[in-house]
PLY file of the C-alpha trace (Angstrom):
ply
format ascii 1.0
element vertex 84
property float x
property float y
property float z
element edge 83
property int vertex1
property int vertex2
end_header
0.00 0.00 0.00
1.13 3.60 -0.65
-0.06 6.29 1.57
-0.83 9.61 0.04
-1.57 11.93 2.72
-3.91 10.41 4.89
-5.45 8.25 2.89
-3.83 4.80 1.89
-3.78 3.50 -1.70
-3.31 0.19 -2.72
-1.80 -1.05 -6.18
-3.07 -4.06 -7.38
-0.41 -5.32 -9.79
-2.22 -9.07 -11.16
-3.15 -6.99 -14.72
0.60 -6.70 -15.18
1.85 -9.32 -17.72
4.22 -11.73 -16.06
7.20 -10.31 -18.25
6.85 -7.01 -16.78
6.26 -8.68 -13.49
9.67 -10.57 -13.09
10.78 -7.65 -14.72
10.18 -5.44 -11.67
10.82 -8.59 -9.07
14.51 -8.69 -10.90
14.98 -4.88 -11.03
13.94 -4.58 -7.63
16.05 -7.38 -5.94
18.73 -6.17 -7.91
18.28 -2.80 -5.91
17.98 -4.72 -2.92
14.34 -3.28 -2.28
10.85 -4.04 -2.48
8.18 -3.90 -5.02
6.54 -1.26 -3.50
10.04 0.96 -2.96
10.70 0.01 -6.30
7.67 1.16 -8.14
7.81 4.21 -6.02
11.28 4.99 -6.97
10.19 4.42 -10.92
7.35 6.61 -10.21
9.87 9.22 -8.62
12.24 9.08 -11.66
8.88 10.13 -14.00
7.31 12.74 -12.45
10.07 14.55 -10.79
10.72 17.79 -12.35
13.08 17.43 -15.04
16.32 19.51 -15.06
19.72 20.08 -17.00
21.29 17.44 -15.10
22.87 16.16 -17.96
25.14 18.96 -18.65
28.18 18.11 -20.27
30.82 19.13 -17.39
27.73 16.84 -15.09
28.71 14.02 -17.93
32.14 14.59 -18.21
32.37 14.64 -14.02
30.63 11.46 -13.97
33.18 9.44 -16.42
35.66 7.13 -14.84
39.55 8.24 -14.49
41.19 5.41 -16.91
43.91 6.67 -17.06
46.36 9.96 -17.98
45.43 12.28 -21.05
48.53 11.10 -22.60
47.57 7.67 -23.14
45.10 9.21 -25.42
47.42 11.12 -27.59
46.60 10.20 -31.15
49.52 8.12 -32.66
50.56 10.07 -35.78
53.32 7.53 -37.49
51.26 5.61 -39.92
50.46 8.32 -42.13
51.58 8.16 -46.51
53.22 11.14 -47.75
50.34 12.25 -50.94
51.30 14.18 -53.85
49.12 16.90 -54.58
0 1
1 2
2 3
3 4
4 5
5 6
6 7
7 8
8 9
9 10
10 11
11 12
12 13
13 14
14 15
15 16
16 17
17 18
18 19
19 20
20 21
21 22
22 23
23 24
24 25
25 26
26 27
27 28
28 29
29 30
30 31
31 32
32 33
33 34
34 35
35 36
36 37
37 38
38 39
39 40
40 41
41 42
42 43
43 44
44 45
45 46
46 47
47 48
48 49
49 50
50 51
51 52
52 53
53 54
54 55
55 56
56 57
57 58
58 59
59 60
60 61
61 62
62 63
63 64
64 65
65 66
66 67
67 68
68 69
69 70
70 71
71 72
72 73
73 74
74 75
75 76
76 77
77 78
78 79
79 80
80 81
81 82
82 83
């Protein structure tokens, strides 16, 4: 049940198919909660204002360090000499 103010509201969720049933079991055991923390989550994520949170210094931020930024120097010794 889900509370909304003072009133409780229950989700009945047998008109799911079974797909998206173990579908939301899996997703929320892999989250380590339950089915009612996970559909509230997934509700969460959709109606929750949307902002620029995907900026591209919040992107670049977010990548992994793999490594220095000379490992990514471009390697410039295979190149033919052209005749123009």
């Amino acid at each position: 049940m889900i509370q909304v103010g003072s009133t409780l509201t229950s989700i009945n969720l047998d008109n799911l198919s079974e797909d998206n049933r173990d579908r939301l079991q899996q997703r929320a055991a892999i989250h380590g909660r339950s089915l009612e923390s996970e559909l509230d989550s997934i509700l969460t994520s959709v109606f929750e204002p949307k902002t620029a949170e995907n900026s591209l210094k919040e992107l670049l931020l977010a990548m992994l360090d793999v490594g220095e930024d000379e490992d990514f120097n471009r390697v410039r010794d295979n190149a033919r000499e052209i005749s123009l």
